[in-house]
KELUMBA-759445 format. One record per residue (C-alpha): residue number from 1; z, y, x. Coordinates in steps of 0.25 Angstrom, whole numbers, plus 5000, padded with zeros to 4 digits. Layout:
<sites>
SITE   kedo      Z      Y      X
SITE    NUM      Z      Y      X
...
</sites>
This chain:
<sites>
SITE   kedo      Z      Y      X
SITE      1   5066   5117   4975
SITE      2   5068   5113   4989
SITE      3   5082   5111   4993
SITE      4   5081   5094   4998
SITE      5   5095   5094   4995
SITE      6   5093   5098   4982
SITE      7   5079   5089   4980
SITE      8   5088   5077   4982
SITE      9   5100   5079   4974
SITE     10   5088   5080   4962
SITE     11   5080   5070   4968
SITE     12   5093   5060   4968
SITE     13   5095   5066   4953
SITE     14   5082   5060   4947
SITE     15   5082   5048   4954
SITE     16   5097   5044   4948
SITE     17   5090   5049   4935
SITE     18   5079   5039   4936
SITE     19   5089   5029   4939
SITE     20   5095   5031   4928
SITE     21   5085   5034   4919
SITE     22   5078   5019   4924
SITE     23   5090   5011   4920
SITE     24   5089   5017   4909
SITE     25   5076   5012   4907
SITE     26   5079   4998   4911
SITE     27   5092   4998   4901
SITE     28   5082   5002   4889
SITE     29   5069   4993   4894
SITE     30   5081   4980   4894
SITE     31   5086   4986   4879
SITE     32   5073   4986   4873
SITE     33   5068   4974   4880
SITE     34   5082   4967   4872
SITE     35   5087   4962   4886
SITE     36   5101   4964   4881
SITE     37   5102   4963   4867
SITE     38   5090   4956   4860
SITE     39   5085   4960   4846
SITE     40   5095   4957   4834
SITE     41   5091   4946   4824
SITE     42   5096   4954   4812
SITE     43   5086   4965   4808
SITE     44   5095   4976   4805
SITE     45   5101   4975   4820
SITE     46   5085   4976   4825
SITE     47   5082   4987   4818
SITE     48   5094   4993   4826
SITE     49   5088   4989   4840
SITE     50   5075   4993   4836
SITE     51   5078   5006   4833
SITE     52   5089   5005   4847
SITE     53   5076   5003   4855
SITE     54   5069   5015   4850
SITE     55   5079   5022   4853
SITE     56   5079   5016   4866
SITE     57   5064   5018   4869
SITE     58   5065   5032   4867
SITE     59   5077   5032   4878
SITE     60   5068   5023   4886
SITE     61   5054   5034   4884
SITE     62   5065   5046   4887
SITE     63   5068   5038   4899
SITE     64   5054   5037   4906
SITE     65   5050   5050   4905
SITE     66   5063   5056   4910
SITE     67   5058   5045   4921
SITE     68   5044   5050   4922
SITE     69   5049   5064   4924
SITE     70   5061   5061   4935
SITE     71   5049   5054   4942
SITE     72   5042   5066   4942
SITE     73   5053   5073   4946
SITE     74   5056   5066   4957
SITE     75   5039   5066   4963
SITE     76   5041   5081   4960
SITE     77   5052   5082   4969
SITE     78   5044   5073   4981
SITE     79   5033   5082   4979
SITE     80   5040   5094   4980
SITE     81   5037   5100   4966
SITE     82   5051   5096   4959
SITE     83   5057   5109   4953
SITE     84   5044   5116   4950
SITE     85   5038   5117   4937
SITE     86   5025   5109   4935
SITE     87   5020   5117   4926
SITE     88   5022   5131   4933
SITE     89   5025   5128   4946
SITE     90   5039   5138   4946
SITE     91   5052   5132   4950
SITE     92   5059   5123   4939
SITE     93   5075   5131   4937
SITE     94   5085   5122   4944
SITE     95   5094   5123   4932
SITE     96   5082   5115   4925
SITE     97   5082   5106   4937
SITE     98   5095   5103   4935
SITE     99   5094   5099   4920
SITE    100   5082   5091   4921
SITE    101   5080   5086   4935
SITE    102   5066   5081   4933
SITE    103   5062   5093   4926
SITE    104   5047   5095   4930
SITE    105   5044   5110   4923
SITE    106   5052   5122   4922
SITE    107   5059   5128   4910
SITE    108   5049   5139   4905
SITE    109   5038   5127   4906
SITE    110   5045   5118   4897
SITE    111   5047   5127   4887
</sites>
């Protein structure tokens, strides 16, 4: 891939999806920190919020590696190496591109 124009329309991509994905972040890390709402004193309530922050750490995990791999992406694409596999070195479809941006094999690898 070596349109400029088209590097920078996907470099601007996954930089407003890491900004987004970051806020994110800092909204869980404040949720489970109980920066809003603290802990109820009536045991059934907890066990709700317990069982909320679970839900909510497994958002947060989900969340840092879509980070890690956008990171990736974007050193790909300084390097020169975004839109090529990384297990076979061909050319990752730009359909595939498209749906996941930060996308670092190809179709037939991932399968």
């Amino acid at each position: 891939m070596s349109d400029e124009n088209a590097l920078e329309r996907i470099r601007a991509r996954l930089m407003e999806r890491r900004a987004e994905l970051q806020r994110r972040q800092r909204r869980i890390d404040m949720d489970l920190a109980r920066q809003h709402e603290p802990l109820s004193k009536d045991f059934s309530d907890q066990a709700i919020q317990l069982e909320n922050d679970e839900t909510l750490q497994a958002i947060g995990e989900a969340t840092v590696r879509e980070l890690e791999e956008i990171n990736l992406a974007l050193d790909r694409l300084s390097r020169g190496l975004y839109g090529l596999c990384r297990n076979c070195g061909e050319e990752i479809s730009a359909g595939r591109l498209a749906a996941i941006p930060h996308a670092t094999i190809c179709q037939r690898c991932a399968q």
